[in-house]
N, C-alpha and C positions, 0 to 999 in steps of 0.2 A: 352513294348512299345518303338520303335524308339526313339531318341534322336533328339529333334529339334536340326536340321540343321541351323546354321545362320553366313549371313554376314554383316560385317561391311564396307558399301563400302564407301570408306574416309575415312583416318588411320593418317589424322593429329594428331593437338593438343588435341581434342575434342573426336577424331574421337579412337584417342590412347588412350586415357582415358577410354571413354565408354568402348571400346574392353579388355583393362586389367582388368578392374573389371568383364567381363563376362568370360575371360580367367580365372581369378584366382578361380572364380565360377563355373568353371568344367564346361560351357557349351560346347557345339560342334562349338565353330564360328571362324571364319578366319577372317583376315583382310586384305582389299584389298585395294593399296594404288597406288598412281601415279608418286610419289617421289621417283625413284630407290635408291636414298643412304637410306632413312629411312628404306625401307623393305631389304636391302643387312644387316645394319646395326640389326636391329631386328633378321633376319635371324642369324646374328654370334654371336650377344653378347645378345639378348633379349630385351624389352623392362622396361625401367626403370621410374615411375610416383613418380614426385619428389610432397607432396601435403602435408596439416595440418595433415593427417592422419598419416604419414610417408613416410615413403619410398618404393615403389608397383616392385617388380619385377617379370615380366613373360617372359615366352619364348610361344609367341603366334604364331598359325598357321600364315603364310603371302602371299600374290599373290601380284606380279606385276600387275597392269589394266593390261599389254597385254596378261596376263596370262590368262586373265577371258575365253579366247575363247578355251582353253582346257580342260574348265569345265565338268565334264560329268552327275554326282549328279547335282539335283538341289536346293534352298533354301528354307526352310519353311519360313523365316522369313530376308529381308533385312532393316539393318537398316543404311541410309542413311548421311552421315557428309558431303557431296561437300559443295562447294560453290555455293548459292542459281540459280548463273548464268550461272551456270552447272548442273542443277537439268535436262533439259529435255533430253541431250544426254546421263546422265551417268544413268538415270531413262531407258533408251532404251536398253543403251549398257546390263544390266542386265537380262530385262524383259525375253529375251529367257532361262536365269537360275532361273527362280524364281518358283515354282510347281505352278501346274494349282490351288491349295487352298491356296498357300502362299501369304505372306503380305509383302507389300515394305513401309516402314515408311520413312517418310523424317525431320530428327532431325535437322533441316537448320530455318538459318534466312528467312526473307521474304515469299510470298505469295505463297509457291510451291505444293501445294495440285491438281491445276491443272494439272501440267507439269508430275507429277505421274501419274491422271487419264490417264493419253494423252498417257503415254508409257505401263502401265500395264492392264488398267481399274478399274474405281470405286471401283470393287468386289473384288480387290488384293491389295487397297489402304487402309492404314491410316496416317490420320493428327498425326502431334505432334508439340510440344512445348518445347525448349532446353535451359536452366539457367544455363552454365556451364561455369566457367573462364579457361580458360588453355593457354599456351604459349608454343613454341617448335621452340629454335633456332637451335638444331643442332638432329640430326638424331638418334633414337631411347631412346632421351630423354625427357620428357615434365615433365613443370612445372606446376601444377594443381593447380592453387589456392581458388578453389571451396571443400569442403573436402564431401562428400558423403553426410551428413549429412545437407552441405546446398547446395548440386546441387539439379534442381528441372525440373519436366520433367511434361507437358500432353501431354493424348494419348485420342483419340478420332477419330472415323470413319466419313467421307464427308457425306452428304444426298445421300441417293443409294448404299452408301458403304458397308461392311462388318459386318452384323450383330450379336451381340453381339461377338466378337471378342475380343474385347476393353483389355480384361484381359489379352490375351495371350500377347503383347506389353507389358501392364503393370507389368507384371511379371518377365520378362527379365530387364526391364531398371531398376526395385527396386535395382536391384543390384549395382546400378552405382548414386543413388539418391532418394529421393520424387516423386511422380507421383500422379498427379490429373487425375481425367477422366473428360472427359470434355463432354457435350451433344453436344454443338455446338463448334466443333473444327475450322473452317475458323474464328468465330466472336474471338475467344481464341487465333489464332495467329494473327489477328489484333491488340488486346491488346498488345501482346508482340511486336507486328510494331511497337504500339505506344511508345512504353519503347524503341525500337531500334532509333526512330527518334529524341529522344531527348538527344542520350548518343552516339550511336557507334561513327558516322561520327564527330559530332560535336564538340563531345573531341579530333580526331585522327587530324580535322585539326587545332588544337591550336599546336601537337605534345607531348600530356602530357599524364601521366598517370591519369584513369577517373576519382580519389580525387584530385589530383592536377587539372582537370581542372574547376571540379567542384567549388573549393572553389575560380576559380580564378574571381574577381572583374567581374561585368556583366554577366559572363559567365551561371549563373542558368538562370537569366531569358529570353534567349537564348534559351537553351534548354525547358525551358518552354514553352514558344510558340512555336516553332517546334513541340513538342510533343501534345501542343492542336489543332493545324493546322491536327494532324494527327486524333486526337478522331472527329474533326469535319466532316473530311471525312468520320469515320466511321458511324457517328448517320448517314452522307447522304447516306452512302450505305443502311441503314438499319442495322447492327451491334447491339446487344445489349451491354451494357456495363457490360463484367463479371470481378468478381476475377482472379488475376492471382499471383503466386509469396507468395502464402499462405495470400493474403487477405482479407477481408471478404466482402460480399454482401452491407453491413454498411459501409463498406470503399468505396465504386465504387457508391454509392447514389447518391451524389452530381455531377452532371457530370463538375461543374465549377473547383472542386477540386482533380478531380480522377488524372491528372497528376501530380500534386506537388505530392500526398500519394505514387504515386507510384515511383516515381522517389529518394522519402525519404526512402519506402521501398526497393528498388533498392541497393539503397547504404548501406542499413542498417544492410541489412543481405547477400548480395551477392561480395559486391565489395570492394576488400581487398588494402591497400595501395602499388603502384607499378606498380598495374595491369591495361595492356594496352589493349584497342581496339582491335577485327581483322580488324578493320580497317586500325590502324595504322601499327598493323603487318603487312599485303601485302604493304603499302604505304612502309615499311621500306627495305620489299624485292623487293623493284620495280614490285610489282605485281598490276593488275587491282584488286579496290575492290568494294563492295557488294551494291555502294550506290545506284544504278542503283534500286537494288530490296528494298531498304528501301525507304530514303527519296525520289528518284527519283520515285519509286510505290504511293506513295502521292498524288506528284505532278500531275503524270498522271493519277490518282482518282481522287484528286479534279478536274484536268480542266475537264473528263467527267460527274462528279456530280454538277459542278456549285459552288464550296466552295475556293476561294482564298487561297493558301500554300506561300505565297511569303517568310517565314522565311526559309522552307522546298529548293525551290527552290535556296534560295541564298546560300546554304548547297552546295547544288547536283555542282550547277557553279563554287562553290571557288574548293569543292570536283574537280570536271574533271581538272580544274587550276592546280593542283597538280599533277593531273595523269599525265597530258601533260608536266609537267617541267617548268612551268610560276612561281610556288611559292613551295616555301616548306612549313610543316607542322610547326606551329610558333606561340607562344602566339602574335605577332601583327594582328595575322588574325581576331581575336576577330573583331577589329575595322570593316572588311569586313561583319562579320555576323552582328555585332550591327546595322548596316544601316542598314537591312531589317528587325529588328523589332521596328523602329521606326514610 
């Protein structure tokens, strides 16, 4: 039998990670990134994942993106790390390397199960769901602060999508983490919207690491309300409330309670002292970041459902504030979120 063929297309911090634990696992995958010093770098010295497990060193296959057009194999299997607000051209730029029965997964923040169907279709699509810490300031090196053991991954097929499938995803990512299957994968990465609404942005624009901003005065009930603002959108979509993060059914009951549990389990077992946002990461590399597809995906849920986000919304405003160069990232900013959940 053939060797599943697979790529990892996003070879950041996350992106490097996943990839060296399938590297070290003998699979057939490549990594295809858009950072030429990271892949020049990987290329010469290998890659190195600095994590609680130890120290991970591989010399992994690499492609430049511009490379991807001399492809001539195609992918049983891509597995996706961009940035969510690059999901529909880099979901495109793939689609003519991906086999007419392969799967394009998208292990990204935010709502991107769409922007897949749109480039590959439904029957080449699967959802997933990504719990991984990692940090990469310099070029072929990342700092993992998630260890195998507590990174955590669903994998589930869209309605129309790929039937029973589900196992061949979950197979490959075991190597790199936990994997739930999920039945309803869109309601599964809503969950995880709502974990994202009340931590990624929120903490990147205080400029802290997510326990320091957590513990800092006013700052949880903040993130509390943004993250119920977001559960509220999802009952109006129609959403059911599932487990996410090794929960139980019993924990997600209470729909008044499901964001504190999860924001307690959030921290409890995922988020280690230090470790920063990719929000704040891109904030720190002058890059645009993801709020567009978290809190800002909220906000323009709620105004079509009819459900007020105004905590959400004062996030996304201070968030663009920042991007534009009006404020930096800064515990005074508190005071700016505090007003909108008064």
């Amino acid at each position: 039998m053939t060797q599943q063929r697979i790529a990892v297309l996003g070879a950041g911090a996350n992106g490097a990670s996943v990839g060296a634990d399938l590297t070290a696992a003998g699979l057939d995958v490549v990594l295809i990134e858009q950072w030429p010093e990271h892949v020049e770098r990987m290329r010469a010295d290998g890659l190195r994942i600095l994590s609680p497990d130890g120290e991970l060193r591989v010399r992994p296959r690499t492609m430049h993106l511009c490379e991807v057009a001399t492809l001539r194999d195609k992918f049983d299997l891509v597995l996706m790390l961009m940035k969510a607000y690059d999901s529909a051209w880099a979901a495109r730029l793939i689609a003519p390397h991906l086999a007419d029965d392969g799967l394009l997964a998208g292990l990204q923040n935010g709502m991107t199960v769409d922007a897949i169907t749109g480039a590959v279709g439904v029957e080449r699509t699967m959802g997933t769901v990504i719990e991984v810490s990692s940090t990469m300031d310099e070029p072929g090196v990342v700092h993992r602060h998630t260890a195998v053991a507590q990174s955590w991954f669903a994998v589930g097929a869209p309605e129309g999508g790929p039937v029973g499938r589900t196992e061949e995803v979950a197979a490959v990512l075991r190597h790199s983490g936990t994997v739930q299957l999920a039945d309803n994968i869109v309601a599964t990465k809503w969950m995880k919207l709502i974990s994202n609404s009340t931590l990624l942005v929120t903490s990147a624009i205080l400029g802290l690491p997510m326990l320091d901003a957590l513990h800092t005065p006013g700052m949880r009930e903040i993130m509390l309300k943004a993250g119920q603002e977001a559960l509220d959108v999802a009952r109006a979509i129609g959403h059911p409330i599932l487990p996410i993060f090794g929960l139980t059914r019993d924990e997600v009951a209470d729909p008044a309670r499901v964001v504190e549990i999860m924001l307690d389990k959030l921290f409890a077992g995922f988020v280690v002292p230090g470790a920063t946002t990719t929000v704040l990461q891109d904030w720190r590399k002058s890059r645009h970041s993801e709020v567009d597809d978290l809190n800002g995906h909220v906000v323009s849920e709620g105004a079509r459902f009819g459900v007020r986000t105004p905590m959400n919304a004062a996030v996304v405003e201070i968030a663009h504030r920042i991007e534009r160069g009006e404020l930096m990232p800064d515990p005074a900013n508190l005071a700016l979120m505090a007003a909108a959940a008064r």
